[in-house]
C-alpha positions in Angstrom: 45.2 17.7 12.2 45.6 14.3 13.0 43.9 11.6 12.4 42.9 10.5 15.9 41.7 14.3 16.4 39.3 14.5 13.6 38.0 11.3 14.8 37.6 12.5 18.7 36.1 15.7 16.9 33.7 13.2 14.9 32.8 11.3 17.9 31.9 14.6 20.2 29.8 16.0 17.1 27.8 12.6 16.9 27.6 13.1 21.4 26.7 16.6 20.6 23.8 15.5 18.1 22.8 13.0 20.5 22.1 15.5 23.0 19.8 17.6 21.3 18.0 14.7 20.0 17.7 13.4 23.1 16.4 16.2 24.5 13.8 16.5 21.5 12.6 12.8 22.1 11.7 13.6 26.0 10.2 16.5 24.5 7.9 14.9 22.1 7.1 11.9 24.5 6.3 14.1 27.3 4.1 16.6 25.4 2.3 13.8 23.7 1.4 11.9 26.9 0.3 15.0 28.0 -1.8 15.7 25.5 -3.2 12.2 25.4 -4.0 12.6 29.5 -5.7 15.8 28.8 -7.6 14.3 25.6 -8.7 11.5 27.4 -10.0 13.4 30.4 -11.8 16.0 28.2 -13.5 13.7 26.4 -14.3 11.8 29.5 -16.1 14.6 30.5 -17.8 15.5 27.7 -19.4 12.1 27.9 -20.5 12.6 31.5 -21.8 16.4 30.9 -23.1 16.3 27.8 -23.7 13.0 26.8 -21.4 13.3 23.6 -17.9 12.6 22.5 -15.5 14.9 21.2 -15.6 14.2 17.9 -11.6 14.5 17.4 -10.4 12.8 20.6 -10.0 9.1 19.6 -8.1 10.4 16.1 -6.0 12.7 18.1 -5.0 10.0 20.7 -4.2 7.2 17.9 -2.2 10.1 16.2 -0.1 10.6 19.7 0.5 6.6 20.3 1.7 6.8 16.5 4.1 9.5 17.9 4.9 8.0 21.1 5.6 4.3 19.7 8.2 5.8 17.1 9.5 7.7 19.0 10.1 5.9 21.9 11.6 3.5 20.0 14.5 5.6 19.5 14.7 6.6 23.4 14.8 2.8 24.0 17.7 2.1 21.7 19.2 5.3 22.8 19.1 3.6 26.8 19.6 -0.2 25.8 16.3 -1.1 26.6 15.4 -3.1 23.6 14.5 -6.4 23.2 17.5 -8.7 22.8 18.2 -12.3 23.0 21.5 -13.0 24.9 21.7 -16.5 25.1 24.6 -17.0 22.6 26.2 -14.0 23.0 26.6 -14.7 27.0 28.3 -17.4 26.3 31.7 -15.8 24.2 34.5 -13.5 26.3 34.3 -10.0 25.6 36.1 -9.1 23.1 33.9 -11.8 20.6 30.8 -10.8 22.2 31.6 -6.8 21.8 32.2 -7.5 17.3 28.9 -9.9 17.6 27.0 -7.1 19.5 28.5 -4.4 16.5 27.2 -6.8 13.7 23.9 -7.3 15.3 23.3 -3.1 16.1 24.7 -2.8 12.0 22.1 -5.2 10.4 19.4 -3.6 13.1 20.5 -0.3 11.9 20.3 -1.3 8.0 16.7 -2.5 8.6 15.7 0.4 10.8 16.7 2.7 8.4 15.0 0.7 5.2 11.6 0.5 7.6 12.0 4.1 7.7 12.5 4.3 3.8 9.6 2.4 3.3 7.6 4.2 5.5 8.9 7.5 3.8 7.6 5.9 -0.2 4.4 5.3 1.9 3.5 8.9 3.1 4.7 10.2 -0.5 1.7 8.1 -2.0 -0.9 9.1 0.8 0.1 12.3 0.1 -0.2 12.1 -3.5 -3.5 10.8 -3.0 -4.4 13.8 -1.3 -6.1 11.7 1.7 -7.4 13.6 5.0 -8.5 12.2 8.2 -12.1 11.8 8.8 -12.3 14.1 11.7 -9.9 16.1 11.8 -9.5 16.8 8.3 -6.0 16.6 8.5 -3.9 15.7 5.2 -3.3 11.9 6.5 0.2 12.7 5.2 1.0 14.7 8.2 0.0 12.4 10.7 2.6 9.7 9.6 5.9 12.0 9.5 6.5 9.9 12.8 7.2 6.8 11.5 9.9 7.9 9.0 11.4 10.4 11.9 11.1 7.4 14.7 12.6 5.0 12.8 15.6 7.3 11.5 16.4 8.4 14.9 16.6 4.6 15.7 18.8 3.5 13.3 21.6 6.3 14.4 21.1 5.2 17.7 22.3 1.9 16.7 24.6 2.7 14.5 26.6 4.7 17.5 26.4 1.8 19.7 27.6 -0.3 16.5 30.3 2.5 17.2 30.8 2.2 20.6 31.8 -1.6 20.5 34.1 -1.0 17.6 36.3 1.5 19.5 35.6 0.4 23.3 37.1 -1.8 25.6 33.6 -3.2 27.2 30.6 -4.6 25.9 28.1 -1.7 24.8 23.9 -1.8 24.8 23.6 1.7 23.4 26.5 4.4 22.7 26.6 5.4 26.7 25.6 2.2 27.9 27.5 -0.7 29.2 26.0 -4.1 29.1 28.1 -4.3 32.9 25.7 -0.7 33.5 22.4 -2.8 33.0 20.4 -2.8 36.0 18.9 -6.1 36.2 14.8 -6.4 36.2 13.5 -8.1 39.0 12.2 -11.5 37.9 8.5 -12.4 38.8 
C-alpha cells in the first residue's frame, strides 16, 4: 500500500468520524433545546396553575445550556463560525495566509484540548468529593461530562481544518469549509 493510499484512507476515516459526530452534535443540541422549551413551558405553567415552581426546572435548564454551550462549540468550529480576527491574515496571498491559518487552528487545538484536560482533573475531584446537586440529587460529576466531551470534539475539529490547510490548495475555516465558502453577515 502506498503511501498516498494509507493517507487518503486516513483522511476518509477522519470524514467518516466526522460524520457520525456530527450527526451526534445536532442530536444533542436539538434534544437539549427541546428539552429546555418543554422545561421552560412546564414550569411556566406550574407557576400559573398552581402557584409553584418545579422544583428541578432551573437545575435542569442550567444543566442543558452547559450541554448546549460545549457542545455547540464544536458544531461552530466544525462550520467556521468562530470568532476570528482577520485583519493580518487578509492582508498575505494565499498560500502564507493558508500556513498562518494551520498554526493558528494547532495552538487553538493545543488549548482546546488542555481546557478539556483541565476540565476532565476537575470532574475527577467533584467526583471524589462525592457532591450531588441540590435538586436533583444528581452526582454533580455527571452534569459536567460536557465540558470535557465539548471541548475534545473542538479541538479535532481544529485540528482537521489545521489539516485541511496543510494539504489544500485554498484557504480553509473548518475541514469542509472554504474561507472563499463564507457567506458574508449582513453588516448593521
Amino acid at each position: 500500500m502506498s503511501e498516498e493510499s494509507s493517507a487518503r484512507g486516513i483522511v476518509r476515516f477522519a470524514q467518516s468520524v466526522d460524520r457520525g459526530l456530527a450527526v451526534l452534535e445536532k442530536q444533542l443540541l436539538a434534544w437539549a433545546i427541546i428539552l429546555m422549551a418543554v422545561n421552560t413551558i412546564a414550569n411556566v405553567c406550574a407557576r400559573l396553575g398552581f402557584s409553584s415552581s418545579l422544583f428541578f426546572s432551573e437545575e435542569l435548564n442550567q444543566f442543558l445550556i452547559v450541554l448546549v454551550t460545549f457542545v455547540g462549540t464544536s458544531a461552530a468550529a466544525r462550520q467556521g463560525r468562530h470568532i476570528r480576527m482577520s485583519a493580518l491574515t487578509d492582508l498575505l496571498g494565499i498560500a502564507h495566509r493558508r500556513r498562518m491559518f494551520a498554526v493558528m487552528q494547532v495552538i487553538t487545538a493545543v488549548v482546546v484540548a488542555v481546557l478539556g484536560w483541565y476540565a476532565m482533573q476537575y470532574i475527577l475531584r467533584i467526583q471524589g468529593l462525592g457532591r450531588v446537586t441540590p435538586a436533583l440529587q444528581m452526582p454533580m460529576w455527571i452534569t459536567l461530562l460536557w465540558l470535557p466531551l465539548g471541548l475534545g470534539l473542538t479541538a479535532i475539529q481544529f485540528l482537521l481544518a489545521a489539516v485541511a490547510n496543510i494539504r489544500g490548495e485554498d484557504v480553509y475555516l473548518a475541514h469542509s469549509v472554504r474561507e472563499t465558502d463564507e457567506v458574508d453577515m449582513p453588516s448593521i
